[in-house]
N, C-alpha and C positions, 0 to 999 in steps of 0.2 A: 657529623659532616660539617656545621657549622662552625665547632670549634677548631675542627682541623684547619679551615680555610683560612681564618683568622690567625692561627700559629704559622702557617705555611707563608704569610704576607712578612713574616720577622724572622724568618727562618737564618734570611740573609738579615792531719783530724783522726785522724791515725785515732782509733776508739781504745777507751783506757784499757789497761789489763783490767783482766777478767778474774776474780776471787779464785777459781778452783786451779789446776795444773791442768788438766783435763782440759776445761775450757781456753788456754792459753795459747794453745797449738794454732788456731786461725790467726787469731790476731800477730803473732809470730810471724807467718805467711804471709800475712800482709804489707806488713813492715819491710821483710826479705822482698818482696815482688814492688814495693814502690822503690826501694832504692836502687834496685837495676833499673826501673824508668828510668830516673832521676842521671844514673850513672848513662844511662844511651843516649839520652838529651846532651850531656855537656856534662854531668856534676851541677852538685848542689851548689858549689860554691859560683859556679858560672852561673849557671841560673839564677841566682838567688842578686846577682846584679843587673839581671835585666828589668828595665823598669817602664819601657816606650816599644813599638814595635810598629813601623810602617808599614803597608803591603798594599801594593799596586797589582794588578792585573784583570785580563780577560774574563768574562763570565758570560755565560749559555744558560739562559735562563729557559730552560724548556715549557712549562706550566702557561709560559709568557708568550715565547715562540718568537722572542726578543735574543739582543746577546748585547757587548757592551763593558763597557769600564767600571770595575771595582777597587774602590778606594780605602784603605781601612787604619783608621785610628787606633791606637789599642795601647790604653797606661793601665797600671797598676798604682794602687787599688782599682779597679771598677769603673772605668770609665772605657766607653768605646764609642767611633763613631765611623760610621757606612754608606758610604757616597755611592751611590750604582746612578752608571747612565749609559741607558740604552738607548737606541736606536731610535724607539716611537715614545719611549718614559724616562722618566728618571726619579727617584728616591732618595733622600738621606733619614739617615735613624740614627738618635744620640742618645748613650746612655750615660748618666753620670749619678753614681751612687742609687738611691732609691726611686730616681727619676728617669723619666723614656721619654723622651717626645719624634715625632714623624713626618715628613715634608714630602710631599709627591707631587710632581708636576707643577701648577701653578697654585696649589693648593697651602695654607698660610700651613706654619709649622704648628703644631696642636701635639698637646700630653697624651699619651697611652699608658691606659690599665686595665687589669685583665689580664687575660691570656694572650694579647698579642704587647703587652709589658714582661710577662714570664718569659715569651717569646727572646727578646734581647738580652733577657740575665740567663736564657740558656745559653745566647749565641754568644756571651762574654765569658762562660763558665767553659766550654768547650774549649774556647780558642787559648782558656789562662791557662789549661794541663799541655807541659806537668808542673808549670810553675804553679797552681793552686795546691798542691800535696806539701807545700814549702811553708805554707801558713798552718797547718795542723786544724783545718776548719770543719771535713769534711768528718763523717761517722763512715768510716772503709769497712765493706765487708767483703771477705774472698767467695764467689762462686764455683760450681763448676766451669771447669774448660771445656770450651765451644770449638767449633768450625768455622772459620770465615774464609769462603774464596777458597775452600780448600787448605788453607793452614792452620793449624792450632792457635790456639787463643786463649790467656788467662782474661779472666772476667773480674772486674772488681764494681761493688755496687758503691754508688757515693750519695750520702745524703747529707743536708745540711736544712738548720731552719726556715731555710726560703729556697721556692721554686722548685722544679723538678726532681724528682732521684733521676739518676744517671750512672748507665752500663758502660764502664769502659772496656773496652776490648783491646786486649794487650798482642803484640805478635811473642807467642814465645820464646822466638829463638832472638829476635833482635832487641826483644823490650818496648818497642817506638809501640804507641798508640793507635790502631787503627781503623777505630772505627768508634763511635760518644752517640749511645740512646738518649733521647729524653723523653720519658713518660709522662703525660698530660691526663690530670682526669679531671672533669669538673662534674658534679654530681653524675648522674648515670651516665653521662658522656665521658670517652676516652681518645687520645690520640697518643703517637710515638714520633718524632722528630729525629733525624739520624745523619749523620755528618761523618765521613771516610774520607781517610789521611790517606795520602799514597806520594809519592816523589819524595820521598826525606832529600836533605838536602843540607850541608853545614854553612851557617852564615856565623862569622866570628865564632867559633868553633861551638854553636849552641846548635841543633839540627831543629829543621823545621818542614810541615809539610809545606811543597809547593804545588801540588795539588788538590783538592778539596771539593767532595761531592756531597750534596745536599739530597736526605729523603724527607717525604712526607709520608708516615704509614710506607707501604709496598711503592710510591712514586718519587721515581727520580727529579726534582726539584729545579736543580739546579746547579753549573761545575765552574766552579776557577780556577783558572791555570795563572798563577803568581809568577811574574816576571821584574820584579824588584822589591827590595826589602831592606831594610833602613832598619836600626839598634838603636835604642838609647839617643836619638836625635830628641830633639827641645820640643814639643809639643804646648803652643798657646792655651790658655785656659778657656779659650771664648771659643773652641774646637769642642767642646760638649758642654754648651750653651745654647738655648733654641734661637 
């Protein structure tokens, strides 16, 4: 429970071929099943020039029993940064490469690490797909297809040598992304972090969700409803900087 709480606070590769023929077939699958991502997004080659992404909107932070203005940074490689301001609080969180730091209320801005520093390289990994399938980082594995909400869903596991594995949930008729696990374990403790796409929406012909709900384990967390969104604008450096 305590690490959940602490994750819940930050909430807001393509693997080589395989020696035999036999073993060939998933990884095949894989391939096939991220380039339709890639292709429902915009293509690889739109994607592959986005490099800034702004996103303004509403947020309902339930847990909090707040609601309020979310502000959000987001360059490539790895940096992000998260402005929330509610109603009785406010927050910013900056991540910039192997570093986190945290600012709440009138409280001086201080480093995180741990599991509420995991915390923000989930919440930068989630938000980089599908543009993180473009750097070949990830070790992709195909699952069985699932249920969500009633629709079918491809499942792909993504692992890398830092931070969480993560379950993507595919729609399969449209490809778009709709739903990103993150499994947290720290010695006999465990939690899941879960983040749902819903309003796709075409900004410069790249789709994007402008929806976005937040779980903790079985609790809904938290929703943003995005009401503006900016491409490739000039982002200052001292923007993920504490």
């Amino acid at each position: 429970m305590r690490v959940t709480a602490l994750l819940i606070g930050f909430f807001l590769v393509i693997t080589a071929s395989l020696a035999t023929g036999e073993e060939k077939t998933p990884v095949v699958a894989e391939r096939v099943l991220v380039a339709e991502i890639l292709k429902a997004y915009g293509g690889e080659q739109s994607l592959g020039k986005i490099r800034t992404v702004f996103a303004k909107g509403h947020i309902d932070a339930f847990m909090q029993g707040d609601e309020g203005t979310s502000t959000r940074y987001f360059q490539r490689p790895r940096k992000l940064r998260a402005e929330l301001v509610y109603k009785n609080s406010a927050e910013t969180r900056i991540l910039n490469g192997s570093h986190g730091w945290r600012r709440s209320n009138n409280k001086p801005t201080a480093e995180v690490i741990g599991p509420p520093f995991l915390g923000m390289v989930y919440q930068y990994k989630y938000l980089d797909l599908p543009f993180g399938f473009l750097d070949n980082s990830y070790t992709i594995t195909l699952l069985p297809r699932e249920t969500l909400h009633g629709e079918t869903v491809d499942v792909l596991l993504l692992s890398d040598a830092e931070g969480p594995p993560m379950r993507v949930h595919v729609d399969a008729k449209t490809h778009l992304i709709v739903r990103v696990v993150g499994s947290f374990s720290f010695g006999s403790m465990g939690t899941e972090l879960a983040a749902e796409f819903f309003d796709y929406r075409s900004v410069e012909g790249i789709r994007f969700p402008f929806r976005i709900v937040n779980y903790g384990g079985e609790n809904k967390i938290a929703e943003t409803l995005i009401n503006e969104m900016r491409l490739n604008q000039e982002m200052r450096d001292t923007l993920f900087q504490p």
